[in-house]
C-alpha positions, 0 to 999 in steps of 0.5 A: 841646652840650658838647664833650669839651674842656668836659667838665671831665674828663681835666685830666691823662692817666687811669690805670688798668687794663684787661683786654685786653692780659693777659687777651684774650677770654678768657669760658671761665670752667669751664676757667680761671676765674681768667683769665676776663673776669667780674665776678670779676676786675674784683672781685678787680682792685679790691679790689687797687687799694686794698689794694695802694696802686694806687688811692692811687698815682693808678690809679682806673679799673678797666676793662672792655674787649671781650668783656663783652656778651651776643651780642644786645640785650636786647628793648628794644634795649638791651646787656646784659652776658653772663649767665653771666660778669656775673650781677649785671650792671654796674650792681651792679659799678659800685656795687661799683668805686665802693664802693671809691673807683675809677671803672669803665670800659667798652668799645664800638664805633663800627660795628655789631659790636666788633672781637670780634664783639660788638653795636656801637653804631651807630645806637644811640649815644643809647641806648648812651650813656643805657644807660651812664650809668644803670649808673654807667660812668665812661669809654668806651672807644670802639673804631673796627671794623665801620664801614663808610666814614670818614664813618660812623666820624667820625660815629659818634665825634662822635655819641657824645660828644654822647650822652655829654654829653647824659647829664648824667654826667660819662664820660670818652671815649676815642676810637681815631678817629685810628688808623682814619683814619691809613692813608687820611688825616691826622687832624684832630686840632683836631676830635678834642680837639673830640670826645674826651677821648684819642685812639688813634694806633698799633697796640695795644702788645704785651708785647715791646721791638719793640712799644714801640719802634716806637710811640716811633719813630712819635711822633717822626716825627708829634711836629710834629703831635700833641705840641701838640694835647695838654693838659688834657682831650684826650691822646694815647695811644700805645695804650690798652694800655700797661704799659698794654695797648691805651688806652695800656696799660702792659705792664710786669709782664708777661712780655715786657720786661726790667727796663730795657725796662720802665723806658723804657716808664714814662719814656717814657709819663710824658715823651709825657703818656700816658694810664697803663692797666695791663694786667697781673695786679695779684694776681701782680706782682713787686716791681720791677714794682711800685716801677716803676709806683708810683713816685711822681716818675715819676707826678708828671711824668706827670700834670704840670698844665701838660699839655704833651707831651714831644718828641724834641730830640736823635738821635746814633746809637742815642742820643735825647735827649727833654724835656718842659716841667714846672710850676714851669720844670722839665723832665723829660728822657730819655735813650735807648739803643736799641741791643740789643747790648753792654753800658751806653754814655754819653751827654754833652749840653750843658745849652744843648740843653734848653729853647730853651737856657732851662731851666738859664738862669743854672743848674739843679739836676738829679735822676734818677728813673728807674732809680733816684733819685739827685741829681746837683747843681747845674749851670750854664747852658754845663754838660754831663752824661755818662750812663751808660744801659743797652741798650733803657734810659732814664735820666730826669731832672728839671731 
């Protein structure tokens, strides 16, 4: 059997939308249809994806998540989509995403029920998987509610991508195995790649400053035993909800973050080599919101194809100091400020912290990205840099 690694698939982290964060369980379609999870919306988002240059900007999945199916199986046992919100089903959606040069996703559950109390997948992953392929699904996201000890978890997630595989059609596999196992035991993450395409490891990320904060808290503290098991074909996803809502979803455009605030999360997502899942209301987006997740040098770091994951090198008060090994000897390079008070602060470093003291060796030119592009030269090897970042900000670099 193929493993998820040899899956071809995932050889840079996913981008995408997907529904969650924004839109919720939202399947009352006669109060406010234009908020409801239906096939209209999945319609709408990508008819924007392509007319609004998302697509064009590297976001090619449109996915759905929880809340998409019927209560019961169908009389062959198999999941059918909810009739009402879904009357052309998922095949005809998938042929329409697909219609547009974009990829669908779609949403299960490892237990016997999803986490909104949906029919899982348990002791039904060979059919799950067969019922997936047959409609054209792209990507699984692959939720870990309702099971009913870790060895049935853990079975269920390695019984499924084997299914995936089985089916002859390429579907990338996004696993939540890790942030299930976390409270009881340390995941293997060596196994995981093994499995899945990308792993969930912290709670869903929520539209505010504290949300985000934490999940970059928590990555630093775990960096030692997740940054060097990312690559191409298996990535870590702080959440697949970042500016992404729940697989590693970006909330930017949204309602919670502030500019700067946001401006961090789209850094710091593209130094931790994150999966890019929008979850956001694509048809009403600011400009700002916009430039932000379109930019393309930000992108560009993000989906680097050496696939290394940046880490923390540096701490100093409320300041961090982060890098990330790039193609070509390059290196993206964050700068930090978590303090929420008081107005911009600066920050020096020495070029001799960055890369092992090897990425300005015997010099360097340097380019910031992030809050706005600008270059700042070239820079010898004992050189430093002073910064000037914003509360709750991130200055990124390219060196």
């Amino acid at each position: 059997a193929v493993s998820a690694l040899d899956n071809g698939l995932a050889r840079t982290p996913p981008m995408g939308w997907l529904h969650w964060e924004r839109f919720l369980c939202a399947t009352d379609c006669g109060a406010d249809p234009r908020r409801c999870v239906s096939e209209k919306l999945f319609v709408e988002m990508a008819d924007v994806m392509v007319a609004e240059g998302w697509r064009d900007a590297g976001y090619e999945f449109v996915c759905i998540d929880d809340c998409w199916m019927a209560p019961k199986r169908d009389e062959h046992g198999r999941l059918q989509a909810d009739p009402e919100r879904f009357p052309s089903g998922i095949r005809k959606l998938a042929d329409y995403v697909h219609s547009k040069g974009l990829k669908l996703g779609i949403y299960s559950d490892v237990g016997n029920k999803t986490c909104a109390g949906f029919p899982g997948s348990y002791n039904y992953y060979d059919l799950d998987a067969q019922t997936f392929a047959s409609w054209g699904v792209d990507l699984l996201k692959f939720d870990g509610c309702n099971s009913d000890s870790l060895e049935l978890l853990a079975e269920g997630y390695r019984r499924m991508s084997l299914a995936l595989n089985k089916t002859g059609r390429s579907i990338v596999y996004s696993c939540e195995w890790p942030f299930y196992l976390r409270p009881v035991q340390q995941p293997n993450y060596t196994e995981i790649k093994q499995y899945c395409n990308h792993w969930r490891n912290f709670y869903d990320v929520y539209d505010s400053w504290s949300s985000i904060r934490s999940i970059l808290d928590w990555t630093a503290l775990h960096q030692d035993s997740i940054v060097k098991i990312a690559g191409p074909g298996g990535w870590n996803d702080p959440d697949m909800a970042s500016i992404f809502v729940s697989l590693s979803q970006l909330v930017i455009g949204n309602f919670g973050l502030s500019w700067d605030q946001a401006v961090t999360q789209m850094a710091m997502w593209a130094i931790m080599a994150a999966p890019l899942f929008m979850s956001n209301d694509l048809r009403h987006i600011s400009p700002e919101a916009k430039w932000l997740l379109q930019n393309k040098e930000v992108i560009a770091i993000n989906q680097d194809p050496l696939g290394k994951q940046g880490y923390q090198i540096a701490k100093d008060k409320n300041f961090e100091l982060w890098e990330r090994p790039l193609s070509g000897q390059a290196y993206a390079v964050a700068v930090l400020n978590k303090q929420e008070i008081g107005g911009p602060q600066n920050f020096t470093f020495s070029f001799t912290f960055l890369g092992n003291g090897l990425a300005c060796n015997p010099a360097c030119s340097v380019r910031q990205v992030l809050p706005a592009s600008r270059d700042w030269g070239v820079y010898s090897w004992v050189s430093s840099l002073s910064v000037e970042v914003n509360p709750t900000g991130t200055v990124l670099l390219k060196v």
